[in-house]
N, CA, C and O atoms as CSV, one atom per row, in Angstrom:
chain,resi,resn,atom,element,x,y,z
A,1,UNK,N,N,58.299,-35.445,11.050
A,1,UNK,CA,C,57.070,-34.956,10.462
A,1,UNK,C,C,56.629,-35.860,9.302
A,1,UNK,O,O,55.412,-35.969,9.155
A,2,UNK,N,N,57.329,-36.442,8.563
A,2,UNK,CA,C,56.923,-37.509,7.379
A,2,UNK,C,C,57.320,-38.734,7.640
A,2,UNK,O,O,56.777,-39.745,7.195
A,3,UNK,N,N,58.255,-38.705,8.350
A,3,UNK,CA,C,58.217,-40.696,9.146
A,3,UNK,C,C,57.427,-41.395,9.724
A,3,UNK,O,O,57.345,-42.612,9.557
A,4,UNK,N,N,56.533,-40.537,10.704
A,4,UNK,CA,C,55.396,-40.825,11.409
A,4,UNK,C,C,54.682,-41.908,11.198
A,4,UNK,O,O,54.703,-43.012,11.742
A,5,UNK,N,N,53.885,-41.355,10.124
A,5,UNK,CA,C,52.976,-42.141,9.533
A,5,UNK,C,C,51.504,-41.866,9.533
A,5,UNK,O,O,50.567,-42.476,9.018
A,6,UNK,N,N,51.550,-41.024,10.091
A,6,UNK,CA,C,50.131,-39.962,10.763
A,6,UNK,C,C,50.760,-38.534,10.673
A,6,UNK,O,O,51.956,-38.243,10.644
A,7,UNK,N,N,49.676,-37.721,10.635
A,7,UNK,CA,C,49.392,-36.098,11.025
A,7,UNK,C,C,49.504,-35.665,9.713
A,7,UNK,O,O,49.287,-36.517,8.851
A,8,UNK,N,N,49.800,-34.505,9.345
A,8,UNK,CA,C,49.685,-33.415,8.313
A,8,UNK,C,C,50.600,-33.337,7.315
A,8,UNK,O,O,50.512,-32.824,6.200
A,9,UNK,N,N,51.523,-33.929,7.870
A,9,UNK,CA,C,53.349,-33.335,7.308
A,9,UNK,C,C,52.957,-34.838,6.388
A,9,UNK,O,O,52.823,-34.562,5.196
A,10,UNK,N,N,52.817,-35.860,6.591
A,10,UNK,CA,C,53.066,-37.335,6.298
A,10,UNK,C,C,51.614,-37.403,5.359
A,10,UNK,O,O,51.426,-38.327,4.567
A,11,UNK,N,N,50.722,-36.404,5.542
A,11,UNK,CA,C,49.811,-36.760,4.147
A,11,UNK,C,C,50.027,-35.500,3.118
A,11,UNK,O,O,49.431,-35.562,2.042
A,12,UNK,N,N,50.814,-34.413,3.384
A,12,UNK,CA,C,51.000,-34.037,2.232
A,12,UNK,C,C,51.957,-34.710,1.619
A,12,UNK,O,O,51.982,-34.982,0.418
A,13,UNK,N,N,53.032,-35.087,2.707
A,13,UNK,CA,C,53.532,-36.001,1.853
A,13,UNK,C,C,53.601,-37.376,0.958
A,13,UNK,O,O,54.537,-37.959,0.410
A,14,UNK,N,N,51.799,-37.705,1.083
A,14,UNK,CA,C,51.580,-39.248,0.821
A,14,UNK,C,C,50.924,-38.726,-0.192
A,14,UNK,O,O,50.837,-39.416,-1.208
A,15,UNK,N,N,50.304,-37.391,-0.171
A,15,UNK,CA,C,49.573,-36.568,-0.960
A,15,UNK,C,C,50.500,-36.541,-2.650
A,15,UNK,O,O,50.083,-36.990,-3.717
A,16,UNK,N,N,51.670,-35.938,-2.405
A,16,UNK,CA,C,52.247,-35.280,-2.926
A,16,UNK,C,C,52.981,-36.959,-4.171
A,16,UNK,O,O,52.995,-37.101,-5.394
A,17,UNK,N,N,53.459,-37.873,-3.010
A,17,UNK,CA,C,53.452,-39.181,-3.923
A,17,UNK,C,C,52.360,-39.558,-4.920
A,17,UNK,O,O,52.492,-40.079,-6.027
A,18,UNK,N,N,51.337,-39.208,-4.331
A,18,UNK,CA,C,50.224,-39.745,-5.222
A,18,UNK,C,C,49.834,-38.553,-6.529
A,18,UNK,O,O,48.899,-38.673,-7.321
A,19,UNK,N,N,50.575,-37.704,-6.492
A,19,UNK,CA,C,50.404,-36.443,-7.047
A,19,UNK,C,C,48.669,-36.209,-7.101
A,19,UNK,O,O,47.901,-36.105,-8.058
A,20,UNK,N,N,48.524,-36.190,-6.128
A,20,UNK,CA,C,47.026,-35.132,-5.603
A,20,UNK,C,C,47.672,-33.281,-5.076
A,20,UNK,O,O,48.094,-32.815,-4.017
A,21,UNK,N,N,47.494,-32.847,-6.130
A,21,UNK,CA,C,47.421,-31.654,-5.983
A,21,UNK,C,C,46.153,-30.673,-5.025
A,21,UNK,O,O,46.357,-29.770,-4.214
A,22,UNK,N,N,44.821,-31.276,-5.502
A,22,UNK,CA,C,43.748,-30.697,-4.588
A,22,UNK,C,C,44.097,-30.937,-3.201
A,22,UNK,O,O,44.118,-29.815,-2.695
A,23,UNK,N,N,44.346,-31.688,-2.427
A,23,UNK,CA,C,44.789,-32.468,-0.907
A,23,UNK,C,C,46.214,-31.578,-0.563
A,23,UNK,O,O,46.628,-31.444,0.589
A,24,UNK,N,N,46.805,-31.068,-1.613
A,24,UNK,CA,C,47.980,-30.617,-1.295
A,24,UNK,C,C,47.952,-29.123,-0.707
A,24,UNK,O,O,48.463,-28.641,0.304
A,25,UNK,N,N,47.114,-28.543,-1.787
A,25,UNK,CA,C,46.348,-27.328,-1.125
A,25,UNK,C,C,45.431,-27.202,-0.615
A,25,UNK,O,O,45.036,-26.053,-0.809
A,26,UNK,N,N,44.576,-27.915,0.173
A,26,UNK,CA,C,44.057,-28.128,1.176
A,26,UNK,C,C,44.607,-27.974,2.367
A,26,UNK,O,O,44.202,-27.317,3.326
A,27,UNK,N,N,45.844,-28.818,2.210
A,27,UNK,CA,C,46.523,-29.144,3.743
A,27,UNK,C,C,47.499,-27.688,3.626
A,27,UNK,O,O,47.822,-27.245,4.728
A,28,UNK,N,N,47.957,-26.971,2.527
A,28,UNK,CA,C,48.691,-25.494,2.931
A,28,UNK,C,C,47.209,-24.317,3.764
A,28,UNK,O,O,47.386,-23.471,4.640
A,29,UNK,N,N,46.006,-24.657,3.160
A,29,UNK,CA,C,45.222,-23.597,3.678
A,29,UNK,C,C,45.065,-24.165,5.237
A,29,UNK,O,O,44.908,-23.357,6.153
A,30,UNK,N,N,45.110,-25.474,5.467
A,30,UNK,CA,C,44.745,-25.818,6.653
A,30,UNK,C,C,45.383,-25.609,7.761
A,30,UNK,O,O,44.910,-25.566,8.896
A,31,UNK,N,N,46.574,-25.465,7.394
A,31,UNK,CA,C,47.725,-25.081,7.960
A,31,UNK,C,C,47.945,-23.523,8.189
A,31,UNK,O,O,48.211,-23.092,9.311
A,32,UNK,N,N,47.846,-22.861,7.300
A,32,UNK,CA,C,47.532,-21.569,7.259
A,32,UNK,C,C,46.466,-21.210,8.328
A,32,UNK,O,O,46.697,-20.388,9.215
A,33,UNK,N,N,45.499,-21.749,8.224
A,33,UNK,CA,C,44.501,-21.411,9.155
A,33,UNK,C,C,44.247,-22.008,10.560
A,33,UNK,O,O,43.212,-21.832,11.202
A,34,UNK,N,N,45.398,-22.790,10.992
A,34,UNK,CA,C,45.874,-23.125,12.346
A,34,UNK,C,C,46.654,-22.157,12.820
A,34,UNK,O,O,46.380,-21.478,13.810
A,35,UNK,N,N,47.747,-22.042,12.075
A,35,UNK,CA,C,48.764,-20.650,11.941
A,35,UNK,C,C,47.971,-19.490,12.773
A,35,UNK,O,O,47.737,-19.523,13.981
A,36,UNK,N,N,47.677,-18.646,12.025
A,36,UNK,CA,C,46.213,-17.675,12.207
A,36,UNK,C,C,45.840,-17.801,13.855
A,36,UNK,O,O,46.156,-17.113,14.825
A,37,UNK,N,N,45.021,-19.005,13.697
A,37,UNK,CA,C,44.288,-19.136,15.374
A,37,UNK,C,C,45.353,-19.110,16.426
A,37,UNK,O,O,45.259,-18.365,17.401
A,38,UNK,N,N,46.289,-19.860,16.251
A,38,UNK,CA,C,46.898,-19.900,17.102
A,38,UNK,C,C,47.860,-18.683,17.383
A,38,UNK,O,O,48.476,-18.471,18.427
A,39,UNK,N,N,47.859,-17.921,16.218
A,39,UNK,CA,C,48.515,-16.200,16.920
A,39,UNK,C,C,47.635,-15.113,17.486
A,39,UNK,O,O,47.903,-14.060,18.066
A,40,UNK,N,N,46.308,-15.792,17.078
A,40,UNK,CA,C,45.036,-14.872,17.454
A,40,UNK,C,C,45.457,-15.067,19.183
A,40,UNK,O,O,45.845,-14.137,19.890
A,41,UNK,N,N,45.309,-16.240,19.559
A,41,UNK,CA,C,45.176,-16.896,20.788
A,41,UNK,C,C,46.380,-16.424,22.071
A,41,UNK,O,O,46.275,-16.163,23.269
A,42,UNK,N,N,47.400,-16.475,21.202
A,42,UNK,CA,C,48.747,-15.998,21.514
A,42,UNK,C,C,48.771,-14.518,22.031
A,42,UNK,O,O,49.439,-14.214,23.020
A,43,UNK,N,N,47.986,-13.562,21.297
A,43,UNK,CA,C,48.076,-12.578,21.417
A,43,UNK,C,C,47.056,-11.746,22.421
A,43,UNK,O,O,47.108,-10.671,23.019
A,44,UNK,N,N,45.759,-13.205,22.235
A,44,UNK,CA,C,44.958,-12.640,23.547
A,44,UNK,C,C,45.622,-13.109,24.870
A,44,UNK,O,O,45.177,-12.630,25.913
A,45,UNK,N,N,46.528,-13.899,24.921
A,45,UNK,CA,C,46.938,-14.596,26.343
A,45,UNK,C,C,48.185,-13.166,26.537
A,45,UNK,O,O,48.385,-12.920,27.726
A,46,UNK,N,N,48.835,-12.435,25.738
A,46,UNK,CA,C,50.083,-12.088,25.976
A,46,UNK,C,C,48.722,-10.215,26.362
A,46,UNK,O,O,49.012,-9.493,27.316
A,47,UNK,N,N,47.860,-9.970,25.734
A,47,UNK,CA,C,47.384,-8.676,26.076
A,47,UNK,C,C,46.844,-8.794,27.500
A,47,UNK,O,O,47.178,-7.870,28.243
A,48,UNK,N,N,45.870,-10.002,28.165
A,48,UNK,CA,C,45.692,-10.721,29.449
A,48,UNK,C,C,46.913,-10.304,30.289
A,48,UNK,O,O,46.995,-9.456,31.178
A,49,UNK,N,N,47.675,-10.983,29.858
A,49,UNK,CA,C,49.061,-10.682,31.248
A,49,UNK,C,C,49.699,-9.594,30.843
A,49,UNK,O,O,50.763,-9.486,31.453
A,50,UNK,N,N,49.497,-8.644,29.997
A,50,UNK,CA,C,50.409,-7.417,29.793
A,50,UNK,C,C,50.870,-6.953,31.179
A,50,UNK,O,O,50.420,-7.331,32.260
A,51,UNK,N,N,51.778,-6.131,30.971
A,51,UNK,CA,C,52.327,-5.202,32.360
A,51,UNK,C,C,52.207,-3.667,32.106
A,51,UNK,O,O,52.978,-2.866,32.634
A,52,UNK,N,N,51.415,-3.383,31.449
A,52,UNK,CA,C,51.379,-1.971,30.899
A,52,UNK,C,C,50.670,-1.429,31.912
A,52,UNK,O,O,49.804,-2.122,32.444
A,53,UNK,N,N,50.912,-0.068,32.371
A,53,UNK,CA,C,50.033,0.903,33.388
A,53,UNK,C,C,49.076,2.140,32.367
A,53,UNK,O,O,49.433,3.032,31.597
A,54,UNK,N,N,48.193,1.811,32.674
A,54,UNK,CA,C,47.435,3.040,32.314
A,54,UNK,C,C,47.344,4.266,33.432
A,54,UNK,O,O,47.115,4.088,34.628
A,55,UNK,N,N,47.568,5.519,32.804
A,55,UNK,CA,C,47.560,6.454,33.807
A,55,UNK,C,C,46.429,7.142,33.600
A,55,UNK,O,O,46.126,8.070,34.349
């Protein structure tokens, strides 16, 4: 995640060298808000295939 040299992990951490604090919390909300979508998404694919019977 920080060897890369690219993606998210490797600029907070280039972030965090440069002590840019604004960029730092940026990339936690951004992250946060991938987080989020992607359980939104998760949860519409898992209610889709449920196995539940309605009687």
């Amino acid at each position: 995640m920080l060897t890369g040299g690219v993606g998210t992990g490797f600029w907070v951490w280039d972030e965090w060298n440069n002590l840019n604090v604004e960029h730092i919390i940026i990339a936690i909300f951004m992250v946060g808000i991938v987080g989020l979508l992607l359980e939104q998404a998760l949860i519409m694919i898992a209610k889709r295939f449920s196995h539940e019977y309605k009687a």
